[in-house]
GUGUPA-469111 format. One record per residue (C-alpha): x, y, z. Coordinates in steps of 0.2 Angstrom, whole numbers, plus 2048, in hexadecimal, padded with zeros to 3 digits. Example, Ala and Ser with C-alpha at 12.3 -4.5 7.8 and 13.67 -1.06 7.14 Angstrom:
! residues 2
PT   X   Y   Z
PT 83E 7EA 827
PT 844 7FB 824
! end
This chain:
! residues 509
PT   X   Y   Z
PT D48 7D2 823
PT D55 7C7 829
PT D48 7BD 832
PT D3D 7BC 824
PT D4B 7B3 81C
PT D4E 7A8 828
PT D3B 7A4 82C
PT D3A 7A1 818
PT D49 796 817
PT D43 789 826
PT D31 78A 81B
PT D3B 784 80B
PT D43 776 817
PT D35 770 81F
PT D29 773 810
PT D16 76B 813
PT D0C 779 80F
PT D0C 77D 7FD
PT D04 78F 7FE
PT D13 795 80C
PT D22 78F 800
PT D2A 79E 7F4
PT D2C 792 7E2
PT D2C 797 7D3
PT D16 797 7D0
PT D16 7A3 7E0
PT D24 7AB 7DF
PT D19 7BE 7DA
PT D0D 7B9 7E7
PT D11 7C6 7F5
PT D06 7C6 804
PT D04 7D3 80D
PT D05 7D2 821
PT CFB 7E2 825
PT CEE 7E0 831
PT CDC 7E8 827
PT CDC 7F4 830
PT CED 7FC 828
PT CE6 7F5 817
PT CD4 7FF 818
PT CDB 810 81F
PT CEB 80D 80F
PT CDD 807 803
PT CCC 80A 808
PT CC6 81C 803
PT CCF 817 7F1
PT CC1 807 7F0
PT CB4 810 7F5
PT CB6 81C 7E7
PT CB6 810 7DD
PT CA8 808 7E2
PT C9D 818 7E0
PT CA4 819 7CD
PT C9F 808 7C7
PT C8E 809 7D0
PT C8C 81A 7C7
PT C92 815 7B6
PT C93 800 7B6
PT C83 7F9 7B1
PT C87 7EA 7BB
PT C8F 7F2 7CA
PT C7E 7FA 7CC
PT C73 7ED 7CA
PT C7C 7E3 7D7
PT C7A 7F1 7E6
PT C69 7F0 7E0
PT C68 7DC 7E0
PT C71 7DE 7F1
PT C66 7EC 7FC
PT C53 7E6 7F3
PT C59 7D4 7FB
PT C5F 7D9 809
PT C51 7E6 810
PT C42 7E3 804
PT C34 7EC 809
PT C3D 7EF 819
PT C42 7E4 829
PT C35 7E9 833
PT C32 7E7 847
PT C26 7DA 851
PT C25 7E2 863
PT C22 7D1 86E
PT C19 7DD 87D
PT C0D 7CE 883
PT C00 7DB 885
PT BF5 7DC 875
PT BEE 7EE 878
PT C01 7F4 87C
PT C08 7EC 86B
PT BFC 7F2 85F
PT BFE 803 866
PT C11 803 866
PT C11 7FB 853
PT C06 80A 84E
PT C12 817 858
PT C1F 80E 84D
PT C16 80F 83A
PT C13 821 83E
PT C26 825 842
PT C2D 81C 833
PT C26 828 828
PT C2F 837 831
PT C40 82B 834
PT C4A 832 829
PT C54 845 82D
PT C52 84C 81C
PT C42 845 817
PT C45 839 807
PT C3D 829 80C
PT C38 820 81B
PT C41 814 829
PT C42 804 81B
PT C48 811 810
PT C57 815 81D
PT C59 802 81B
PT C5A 800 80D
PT C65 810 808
PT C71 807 816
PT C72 7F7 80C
PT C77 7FC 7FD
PT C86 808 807
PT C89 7F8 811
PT C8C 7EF 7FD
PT C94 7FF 7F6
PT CA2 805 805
PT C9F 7F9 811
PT C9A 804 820
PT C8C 812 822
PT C87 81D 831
PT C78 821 839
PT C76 82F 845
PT C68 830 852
PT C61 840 852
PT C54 845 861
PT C49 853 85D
PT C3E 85F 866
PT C2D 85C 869
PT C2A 86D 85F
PT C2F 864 851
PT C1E 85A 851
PT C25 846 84E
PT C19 839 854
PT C2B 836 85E
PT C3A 842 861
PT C46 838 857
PT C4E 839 844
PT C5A 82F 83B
PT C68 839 832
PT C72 82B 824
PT C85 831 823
PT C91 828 817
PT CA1 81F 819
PT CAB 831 815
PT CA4 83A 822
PT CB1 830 82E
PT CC2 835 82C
PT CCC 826 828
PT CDD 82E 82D
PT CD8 834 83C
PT CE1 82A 848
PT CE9 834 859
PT CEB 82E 86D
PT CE0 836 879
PT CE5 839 88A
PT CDE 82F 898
PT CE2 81F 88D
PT CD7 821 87F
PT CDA 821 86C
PT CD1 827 85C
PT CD2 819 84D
PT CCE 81F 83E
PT CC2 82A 843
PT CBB 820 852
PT CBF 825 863
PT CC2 816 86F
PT CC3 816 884
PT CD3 80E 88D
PT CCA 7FE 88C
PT CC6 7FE 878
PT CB2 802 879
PT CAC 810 86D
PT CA8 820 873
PT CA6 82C 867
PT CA8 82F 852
PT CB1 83F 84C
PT CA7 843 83E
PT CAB 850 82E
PT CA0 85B 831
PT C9D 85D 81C
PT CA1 84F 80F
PT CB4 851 809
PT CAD 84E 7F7
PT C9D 85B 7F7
PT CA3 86C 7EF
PT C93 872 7F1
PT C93 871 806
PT C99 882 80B
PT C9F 87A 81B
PT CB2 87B 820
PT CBB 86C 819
PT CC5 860 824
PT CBB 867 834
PT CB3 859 83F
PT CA9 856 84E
PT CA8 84A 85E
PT C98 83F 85F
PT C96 836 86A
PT C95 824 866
PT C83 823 86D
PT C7C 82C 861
PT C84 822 852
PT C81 812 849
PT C8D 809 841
PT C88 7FE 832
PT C96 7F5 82D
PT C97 7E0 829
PT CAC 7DD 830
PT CB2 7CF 827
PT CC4 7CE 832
PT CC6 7D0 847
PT CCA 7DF 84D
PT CC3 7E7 83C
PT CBE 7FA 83E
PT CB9 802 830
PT CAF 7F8 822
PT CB7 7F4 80F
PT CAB 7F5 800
PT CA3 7E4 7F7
PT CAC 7EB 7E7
PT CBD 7E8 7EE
PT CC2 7D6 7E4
PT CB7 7DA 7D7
PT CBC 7EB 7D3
PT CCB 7E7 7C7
PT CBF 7DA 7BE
PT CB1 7E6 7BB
PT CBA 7F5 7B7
PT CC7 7E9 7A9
PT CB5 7E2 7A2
PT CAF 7F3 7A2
PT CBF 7F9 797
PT CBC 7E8 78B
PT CAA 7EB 787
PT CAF 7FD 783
PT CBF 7F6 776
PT CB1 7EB 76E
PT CA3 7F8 76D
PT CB2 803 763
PT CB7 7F6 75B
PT CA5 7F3 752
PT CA3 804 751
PT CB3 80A 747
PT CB0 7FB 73C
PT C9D 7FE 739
PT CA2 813 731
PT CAA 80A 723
PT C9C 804 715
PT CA7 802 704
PT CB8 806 6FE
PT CBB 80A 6EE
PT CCB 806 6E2
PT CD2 811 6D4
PT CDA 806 6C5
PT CEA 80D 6C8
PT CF4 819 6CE
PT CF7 823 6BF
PT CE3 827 6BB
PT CDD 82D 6CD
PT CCC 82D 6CE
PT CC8 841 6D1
PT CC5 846 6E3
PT CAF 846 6E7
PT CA8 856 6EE
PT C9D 84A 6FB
PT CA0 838 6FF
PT C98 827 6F7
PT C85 824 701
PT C7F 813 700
PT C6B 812 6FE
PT C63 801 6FE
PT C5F 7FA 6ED
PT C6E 806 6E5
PT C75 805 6D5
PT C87 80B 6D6
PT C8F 80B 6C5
PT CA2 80C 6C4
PT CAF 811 6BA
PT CB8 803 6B0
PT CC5 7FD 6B9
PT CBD 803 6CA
PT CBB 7F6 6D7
PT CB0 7F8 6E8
PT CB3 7EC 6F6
PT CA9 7EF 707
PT CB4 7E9 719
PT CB3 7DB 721
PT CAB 7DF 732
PT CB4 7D6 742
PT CAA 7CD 74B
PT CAB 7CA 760
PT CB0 7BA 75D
PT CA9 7A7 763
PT CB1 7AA 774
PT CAA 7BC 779
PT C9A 7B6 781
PT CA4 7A6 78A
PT CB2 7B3 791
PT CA3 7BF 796
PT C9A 7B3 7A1
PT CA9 7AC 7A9
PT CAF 7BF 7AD
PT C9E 7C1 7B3
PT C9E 7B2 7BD
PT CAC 7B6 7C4
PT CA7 7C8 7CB
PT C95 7BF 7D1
PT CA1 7B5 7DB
PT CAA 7C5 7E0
PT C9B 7CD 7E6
PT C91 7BE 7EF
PT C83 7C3 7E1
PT C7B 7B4 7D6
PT C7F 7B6 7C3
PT C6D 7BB 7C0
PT C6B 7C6 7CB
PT C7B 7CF 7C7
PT C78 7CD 7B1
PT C65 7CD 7B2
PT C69 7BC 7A5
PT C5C 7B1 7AB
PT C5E 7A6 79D
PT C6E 79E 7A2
PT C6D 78D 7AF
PT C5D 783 7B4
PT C50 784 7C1
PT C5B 778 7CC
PT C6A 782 7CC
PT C63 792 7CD
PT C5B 78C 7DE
PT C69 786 7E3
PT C70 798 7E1
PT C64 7A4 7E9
PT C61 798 7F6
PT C74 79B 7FB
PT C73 7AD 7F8
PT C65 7AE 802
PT C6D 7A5 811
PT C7B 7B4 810
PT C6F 7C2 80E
PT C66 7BA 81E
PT C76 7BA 827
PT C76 7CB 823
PT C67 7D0 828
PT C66 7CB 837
PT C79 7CC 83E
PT C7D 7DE 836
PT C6D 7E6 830
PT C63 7E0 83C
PT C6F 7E1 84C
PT C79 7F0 849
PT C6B 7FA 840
PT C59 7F7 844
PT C5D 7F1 859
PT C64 802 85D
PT C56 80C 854
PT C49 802 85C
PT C4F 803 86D
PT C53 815 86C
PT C43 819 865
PT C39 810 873
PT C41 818 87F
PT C3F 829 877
PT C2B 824 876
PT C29 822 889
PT C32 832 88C
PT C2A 83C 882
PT C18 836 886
PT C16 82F 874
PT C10 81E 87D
PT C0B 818 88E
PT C16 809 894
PT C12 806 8A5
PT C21 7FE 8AF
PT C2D 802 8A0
PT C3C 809 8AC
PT C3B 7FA 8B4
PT C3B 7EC 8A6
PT C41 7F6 899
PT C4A 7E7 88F
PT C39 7DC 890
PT C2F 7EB 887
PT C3E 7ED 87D
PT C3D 7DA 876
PT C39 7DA 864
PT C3B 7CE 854
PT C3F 7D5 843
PT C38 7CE 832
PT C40 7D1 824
PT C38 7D1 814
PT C34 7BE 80E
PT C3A 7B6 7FE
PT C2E 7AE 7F1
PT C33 7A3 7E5
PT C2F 7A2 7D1
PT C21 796 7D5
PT C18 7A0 7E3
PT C09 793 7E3
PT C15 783 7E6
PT C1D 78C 7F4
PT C0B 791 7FB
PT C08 77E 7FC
PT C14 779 804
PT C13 785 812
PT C02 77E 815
PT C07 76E 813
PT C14 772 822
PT C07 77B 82D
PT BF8 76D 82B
PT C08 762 82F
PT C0D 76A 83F
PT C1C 76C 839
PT C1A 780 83A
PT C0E 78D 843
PT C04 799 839
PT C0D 7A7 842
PT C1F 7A0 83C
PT C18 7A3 82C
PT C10 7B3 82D
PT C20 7B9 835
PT C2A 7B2 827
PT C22 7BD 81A
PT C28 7CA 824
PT C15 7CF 82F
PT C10 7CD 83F
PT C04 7C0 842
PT BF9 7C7 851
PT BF8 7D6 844
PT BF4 7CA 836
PT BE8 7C0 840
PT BDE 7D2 847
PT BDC 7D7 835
PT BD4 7C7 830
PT BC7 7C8 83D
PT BC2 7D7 837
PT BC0 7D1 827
PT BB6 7C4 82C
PT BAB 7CD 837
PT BA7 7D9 829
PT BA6 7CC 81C
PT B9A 7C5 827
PT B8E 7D4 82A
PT B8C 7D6 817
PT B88 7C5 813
PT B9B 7C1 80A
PT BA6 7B3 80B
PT BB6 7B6 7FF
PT BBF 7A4 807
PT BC2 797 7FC
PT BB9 78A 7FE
PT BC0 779 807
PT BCE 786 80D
PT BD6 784 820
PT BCC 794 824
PT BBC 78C 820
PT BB2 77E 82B
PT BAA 771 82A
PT B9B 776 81B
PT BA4 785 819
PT BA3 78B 82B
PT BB1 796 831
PT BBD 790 83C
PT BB9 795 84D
PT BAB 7A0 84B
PT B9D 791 84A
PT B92 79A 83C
PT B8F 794 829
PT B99 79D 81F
PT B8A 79D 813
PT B76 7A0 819
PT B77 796 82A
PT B6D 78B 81F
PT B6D 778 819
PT B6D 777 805
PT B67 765 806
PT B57 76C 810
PT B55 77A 808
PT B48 77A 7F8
PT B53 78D 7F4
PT B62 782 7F1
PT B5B 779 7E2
PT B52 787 7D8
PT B4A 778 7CF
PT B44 76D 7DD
PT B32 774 7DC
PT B31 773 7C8
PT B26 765 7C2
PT B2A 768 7B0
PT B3E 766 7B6
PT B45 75A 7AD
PT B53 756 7B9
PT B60 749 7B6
PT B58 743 7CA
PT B46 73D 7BE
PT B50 732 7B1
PT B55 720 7B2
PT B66 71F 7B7
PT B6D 717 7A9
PT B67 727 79E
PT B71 731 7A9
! end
């Protein structure tokens, strides 16, 4: 303390940063010094619960998880073996469809839908677990391997012991002498689930293996992640309580229809059995000396919509979710601005996707599940053991982003690739396929196009040739056939009583 004081008293001597000094405008403005650590194990299972409530129960809580996971995952981020051998890949992106559908443990949804699911933890707690389950071959999976999703509550935050030999458990995570994770000490039922029969409190050690960590750390040395919510918590819940006041407020004024005045005190008007109704087109005859006024009804006010958008802009900000996406108010802003926007958003969910989703989540299943799929027989990779990483290279697609003019943003792509300026495989793989996939598919359809006499190309379209030729195959997409010499073209050509515009003078034309 006493050196607080003196560190603050040589920082009111030498001044030059404002933001350090302790005046009168930041004189309540109390930092803390506690690394985030200390802050998430004090704070963190508090937010989190929080969270959970305003996704449950806050319209626009929900619908920005919603906003956050459908941009982040899509349809999925799905994986593009680079095996140079073209028989090899097609056979291991087969193997792979097939086990997405059994991905998941308990049999809700498939691989993207583990992504996804994980996304929207990621935005509502900050962190989420996988573990890798292998199975036995009994169990009849096109590869021995499940997926089982565990929330941030399954680890123990105040778990935190040494180990001998050096080692230490954090928060639940168990680290060697030389800081590496090796293991999670996981509640073997969720502290909140009354409906588990399991013993509360009791964990046990995986191994660290066996468990992926999802979390985005936005400080070094960060271990455990800390919800999206967390600065726009108080803003959401105080709207929330706001909106609720005003709903009231209309509503206890709107019970009132008339009120109804005696003369005076000394000539009552007799108590009614059943209260006054108001029917449309009523006459209401009075005593004399009766008078009938009806309330004034408050209104919101001029200011409620302004402080509304503000607040919600505000808690957009908060969130890292553009105002639309977050309100569903599409009416507010041009086309310019709202560009500028989700092109910004969509420069943080790429980050995302590729340095926490992709990286943390989908790399480890992939490689995991490969090496599981030359074990087990599921696949034949000669020479695997010996270059696993080059079987293992891969490139993952996420789900691509149109536009609300999907036919400009078609054109200029075009544009680019007739330019040189991009390859037809970098924009196949930005719509999230695989372009030796794309390409095999389109032979087919061409080849079966062809043996029952269709041609569904535009025409003048890049895949077309020269008179409608295909590109590369070096046949007419019509008949084989020249229209100019063929009398067929011109259904009128043999007619002598035709009178074709070709027979007139050419000023009659």
């Amino acid at each position: 303390m006493a050196f607080d004081g003196i560190r603050q008293r040589l920082g009111a001597i030498i001044g030059g940063f404002d933001a350090a000094q302790s005046h009168r405008r930041l004189r309540g403005f109390r930092a803390s010094r506690a690394h985030v650590n200390t802050l998430i194990a004090g704070a963190g299972e508090t937010i989190t619960a929080r969270a959970r409530w305003l996704a449950r129960n806050n319209g626009y809580a929900s619908g920005a998880v919603e906003a956050f996971a459908s941009n982040v995952v899509g349809d999925g981020i799905k994986p593009s073996s680079s095996i140079a051998n073209a028989a090899q890949k097609e056979a291991l992106q087969k193997l792979w469809l097939a086990w997405t559908d059994e991905a998941d443990a308990e049999g809700l949804t498939d691989f993207y839908g583990l992504q996804r699911r994980a996304a929207r933890e990621l935005f509502l707690a900050g962190e989420v677990f996988l573990r890798l389950r292998p199975r036995r071959p009994e169990d009849g999976l096109s590869v021995p391997l499940q997926l089982q999703m565990l929330p941030s509550e399954m680890l123990p935050m105040d778990l935190n012991r040494e180990l001998p030999g050096g080692g230490t458990i954090r928060q639940g995570i168990e680290f060697d002498r030389i800081g590496r994770r090796v293991a999670y000490h996981l509640l073997r039922r969720h502290p909140g689930d009354m409906t588990d029969p399991g013993l509360v409190g009791e964990t046990v050690r995986v191994s660290a293996n066996d468990i992926i960590h999802v979390l985005d750390p936005v400080e070094a040395g960060q271990l455990r992640g800390v919800s999206r919510f967390a600065p726009a918590i108080v803003k959401l819940f105080t709207l929330d309580l706001y909106d609720d006041a005003e709903l009231e407020r209309k509503k206890t004024a709107a019970m009132f229809a008339m009120f109804i005045t005696s003369p005076a005190p000394e000539t009552p008007l007799e108590p009614v059995e059943e209260d006054l109704e108001v029917e449309p087109g009523q006459v209401v005859r009075l005593d004399p000396g009766e008078d009938v006024s009806t309330p004034a009804t408050p209104d919101s006010g001029a200011t409620y919509e302004p402080f509304q958008y503000r607040t919600l802009l505000q808690i957009a900000a908060a969130l890292g979710i553009p105002y639309p996406y977050l309100t569903g108010d599409a009416a507010r802003g041009n086309f310019s601005n709202t560009r500028v926007a989700l092109l910004d958003f969509r420069r943080r969910v790429s980050a995302i996707q590729h340095s926490v989703i992709v990286h943390q989540l989908c790399r480890p299943v992939w490689q995991r599940w490969l090496d599981l799929a030359v074990l087990s027989g599921a696949i034949d990779l000669p020479g695997y053991d010996r270059d696993r990483r080059s079987f293992q290279a891969v490139s993952w697609l996420p789900t691509r982003w149109d536009w609300v003019d999907p036919m400009k943003d078609a054109s200029a792509e075009i544009l680019q690739i007739e330019a040189g300026l991009k390859s037809r495989s970098q924009a196949i793989s930005e719509r999230g396929y695989d372009a030796e996939q794309v390409d095999r598919e389109i032979a087919a359809e061409r080849k079966r196009e062809a043996a029952l006499g269709l041609d569904f190309r535009r025409p003048g379209s890049p895949a077309q040739g020269p008179k409608g030729e295909a590109a590369g195959d070096g046949t007419d997409a019509s008949d084989g056939k020249d229209d100019d010499d063929d009398p067929a073209a011109d259904p009128d050509a043999d007619d002598p009583d035709d009178d074709d515009d070709d027979a007139k003078p050419k000023e009659d034309r």
